[in-house]
N, C-alpha and C positions, 0 to 999 in steps of 0.2 A: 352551327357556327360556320360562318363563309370562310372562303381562302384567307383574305383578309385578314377577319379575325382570329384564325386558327396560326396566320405568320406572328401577329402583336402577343400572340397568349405564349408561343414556344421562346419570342426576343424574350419576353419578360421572365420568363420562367429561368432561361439561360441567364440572363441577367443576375440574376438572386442566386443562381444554381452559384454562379463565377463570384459574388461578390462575400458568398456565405465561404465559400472553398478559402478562398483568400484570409478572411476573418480566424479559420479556424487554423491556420500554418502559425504553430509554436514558433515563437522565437529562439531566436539560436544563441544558446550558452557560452558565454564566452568567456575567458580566468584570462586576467592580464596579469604577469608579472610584472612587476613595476619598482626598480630599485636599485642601489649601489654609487658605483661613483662614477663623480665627475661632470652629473648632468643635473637639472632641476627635475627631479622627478615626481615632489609634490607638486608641483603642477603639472607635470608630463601626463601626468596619470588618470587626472580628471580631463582632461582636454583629448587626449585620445578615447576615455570611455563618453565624452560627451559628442565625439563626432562621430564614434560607430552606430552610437542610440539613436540618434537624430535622422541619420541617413537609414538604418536598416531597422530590420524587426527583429530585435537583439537585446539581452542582457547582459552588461557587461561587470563581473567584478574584479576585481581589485584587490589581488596579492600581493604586499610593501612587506620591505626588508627595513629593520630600524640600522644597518649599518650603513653609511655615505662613503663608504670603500670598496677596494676592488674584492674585498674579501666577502662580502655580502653574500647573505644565506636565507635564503627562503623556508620557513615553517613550512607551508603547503607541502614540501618536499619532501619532508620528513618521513610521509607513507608511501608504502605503494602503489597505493589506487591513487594516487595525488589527480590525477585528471580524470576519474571517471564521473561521468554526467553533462561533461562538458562539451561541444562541440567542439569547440579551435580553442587553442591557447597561443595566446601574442606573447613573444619573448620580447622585454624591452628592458631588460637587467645588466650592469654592468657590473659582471663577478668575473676579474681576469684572473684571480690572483686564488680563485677556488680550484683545487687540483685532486680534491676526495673523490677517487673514482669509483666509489661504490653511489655518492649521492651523484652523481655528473649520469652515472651510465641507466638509474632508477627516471630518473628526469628522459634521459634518450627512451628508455627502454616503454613510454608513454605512447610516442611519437614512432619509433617501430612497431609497434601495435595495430596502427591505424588512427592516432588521432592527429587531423594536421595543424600545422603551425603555421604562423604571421612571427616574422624575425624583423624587429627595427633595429639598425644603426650600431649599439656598443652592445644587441647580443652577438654580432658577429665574431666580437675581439672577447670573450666571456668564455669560461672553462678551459684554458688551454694550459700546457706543459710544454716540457722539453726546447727543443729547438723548434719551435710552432714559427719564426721567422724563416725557417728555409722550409721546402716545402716537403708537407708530410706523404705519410704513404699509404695509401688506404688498406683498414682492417689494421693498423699498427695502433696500441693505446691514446696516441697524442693525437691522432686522425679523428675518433668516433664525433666531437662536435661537428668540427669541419664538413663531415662525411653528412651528418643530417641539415647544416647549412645549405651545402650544396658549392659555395666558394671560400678559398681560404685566402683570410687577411689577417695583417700582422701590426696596420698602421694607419694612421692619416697624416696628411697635410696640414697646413694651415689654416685660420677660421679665415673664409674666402665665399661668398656665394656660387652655388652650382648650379651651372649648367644642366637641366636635366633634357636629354635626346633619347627620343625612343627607337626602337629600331625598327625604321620601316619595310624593313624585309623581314621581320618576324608576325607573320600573322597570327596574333593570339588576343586572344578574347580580352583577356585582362587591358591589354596595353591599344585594344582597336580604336577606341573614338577618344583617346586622350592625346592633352596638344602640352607639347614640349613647353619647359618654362624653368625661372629660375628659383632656385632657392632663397631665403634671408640667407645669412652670415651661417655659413656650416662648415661643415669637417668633410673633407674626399678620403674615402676610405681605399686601400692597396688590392691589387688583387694578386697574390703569390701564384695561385690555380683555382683552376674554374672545372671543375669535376664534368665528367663524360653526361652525369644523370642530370645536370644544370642545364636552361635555357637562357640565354641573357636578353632582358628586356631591355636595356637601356642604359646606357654612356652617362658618366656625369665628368664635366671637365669645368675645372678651374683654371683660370688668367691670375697668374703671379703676380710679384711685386717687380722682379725683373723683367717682365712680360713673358715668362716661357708659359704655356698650357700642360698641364696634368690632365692625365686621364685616366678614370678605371668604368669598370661594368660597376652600376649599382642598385639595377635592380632585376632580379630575375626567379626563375624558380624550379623546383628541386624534386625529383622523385627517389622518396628516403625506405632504403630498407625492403624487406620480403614483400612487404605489402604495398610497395609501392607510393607511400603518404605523402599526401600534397603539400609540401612544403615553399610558402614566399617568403621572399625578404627582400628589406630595403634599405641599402645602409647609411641613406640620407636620415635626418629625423632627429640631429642634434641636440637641436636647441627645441624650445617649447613654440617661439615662432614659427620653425618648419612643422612642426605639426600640427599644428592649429590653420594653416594656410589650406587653401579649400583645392590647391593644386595635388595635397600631399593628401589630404580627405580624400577625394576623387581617386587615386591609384590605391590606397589602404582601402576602399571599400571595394573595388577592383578585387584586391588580392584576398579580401576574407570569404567573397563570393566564389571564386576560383578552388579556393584552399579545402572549401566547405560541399565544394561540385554543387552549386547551384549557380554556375552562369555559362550560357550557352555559347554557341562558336561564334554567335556576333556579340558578344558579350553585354548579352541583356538579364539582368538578373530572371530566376525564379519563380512563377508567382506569388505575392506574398511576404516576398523577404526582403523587401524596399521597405521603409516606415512608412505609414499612410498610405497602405498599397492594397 
C-alpha cells in the first residue's frame, strides 16, 4: 500500500474509530422534579424535558407532586437512595412552605454526596424557615438549602420582562458564546447574599412602571459541600414561555453540561453528549 493509500485507510479507520466512540456515550440520566405552586408545571415539565432531549444525549424523567401548593412533597424523596442512578437532578419545585428537616436535609444530603444539580426559578425560594428574609448564617438550620443554592432570595418583583446580561468579565465556559437577551413576562428574583463558594454569571434587570430599574444576579454557580458538587441555577424560568424560548434552552444546556463536567474551558460540550452527535 502507498503513502497515499496507507493516509485514506488510517482517515477512515479514525473516522469510524471517532464515529463508533461517539455512538457508544450513554446518555445522561436525568430526574426532574417538577411541581408545587404557583407556576404551570404541567407544562413546565414537558417542555423543559423536551428541550433537554432534543439538544443533548439525555434521558430525562419526570418526578410531579399532585399538590399545586407551597406545601408540595415529592414521593421520590421519600428514600434515601432517591437519586441514585441518576446523573443531574433539575430542581424546578415550588415547596416554600415545606419545613420537615429530616425530608429537606435527605434531599440535600443527595447533592453533598456528589450528585450535581440544575436549580430553576421558585427552587430558589423552596424549603426555607425562620427568618429566611434577613440573611442567614452558614451551618445554621435555616442556611442548609441556601448553602447548596449557592445565593439567598426571599422575593420577586413584578411580572415585568428581563433583561438578561452576562458578565463579560467572567470567563466561563457556560456563559462564553451566549448573547444577552430578553425574557417574556417574568419574575426578578432578590438577592439577600451571594455566598463566597458562588460565581455570578449574569445580571437580570427590570424597567418599572415608574421607570426605576431592578436588579439582581440570576444566574450563576455553586460549589456545594465536602465534595465540592457542581451546582447551576437560574432563577429566571417563570412562566412556560421563558422556558420554552431557545435563549433559555441554550444557557440550561450550558449549565447541565457544566453541572455534569462534560464542557470544556471554551465551552464546547463532550464528545457524544450533543443529540445527533
Amino acid at each position: 500500500m502507498n503513502r497515499l493509500g496507507k493516509t485514506l485507510f488510517f482517515a477512515t479507520l479514525g473516522l469510524f474509530t471517532s464515529l463508533g466512540t461517539s455512538a457508544e456515550v450513554a446518555p445522561l440520566k436525568i430526574l426532574l422534579i417538577n411541581g408545587g405552586c404557583c407556576h404551570d408545571y404541567d407544562l413546565q415539565g414537558p417542555v423543559i424535558k423536551g428541550v433537554v432531549e432534543e439538544r443533548l444525549n439525555a434521558v430525562v424523567t419526570i418526578a410531579s407532586s399532585p399538590s399545586k401548593k407551597t406545601d408540595a412533597l415529592f414521593d421520590v424523596y421519600e428514600n434515601d437512595d432517591w437519586a441514585d442512578g441518576y446523573d443531574l437532578i433539575i430542581h424546578n419545585e415550588c415547596s416554600a412552605n415545606v419545613t420537615d428537616t429530616e425530608y429537606v436535609n435527605r434531599i440535600l444530603e443527595a447533592h453533598r454526596s456528589g450528585v450535581p444539580a440544575v436549580n430553576i426559578h421558585c427552587a430558589m425560594h423552596s424549603y426555607r424557615w425562620g427568618k429566611f428574609k434577613e440573611s442567614v448564617t452558614l451551618g445554621e438550620d435555616n442556611a442548609h438549602w441556601f448553602e447548596m443554592i449557592g445565593v439567598q432570595s426571599s422575593g420577586h418583583g413584578p411580572k415585568f420582562p428581563v433583561k438578561v446580561t452576562y458578565h463579560q468579565d467572567v470567563d466561563h465556559p457556560i456563559t462564553k458564546d451566549l448573547k444577552d437577551w430578553v425574557t417574556p413576562t417574568g419574575e426578578l428574583y432578590n438577592n439577600i447574599q451571594i455566598f463566597d463558594s458562588a460565581i455570578a454569571l449574569a445580571t437580570g434587570s427590570q424597567t418599572l412602571k415608574d421607570g426605576r430599574v431592578a436588579e439582581a444576579v440570576i444566574v450563576w454557580t455553586n460549589l456545594y459541600g465536602p465534595n465540592k458538587t457542581r451546582i447551576f441555577s437560574a432563577s429566571i424560568g417563570h412562566s412556560s414561555e421563558e422556558v420554552a424560548d431557545d435563549n433559555f434552552a441554550d444557557l440550561l444546556v450550558q449549565g447541565i453540561l457544566w453541572s455534569v463536567n462534560k464542557l470544556d474551558d471554551e465551552g464546547k460540550a463532550a464528545e457524544g453528549f450533543l443529540a445527533n452527535h
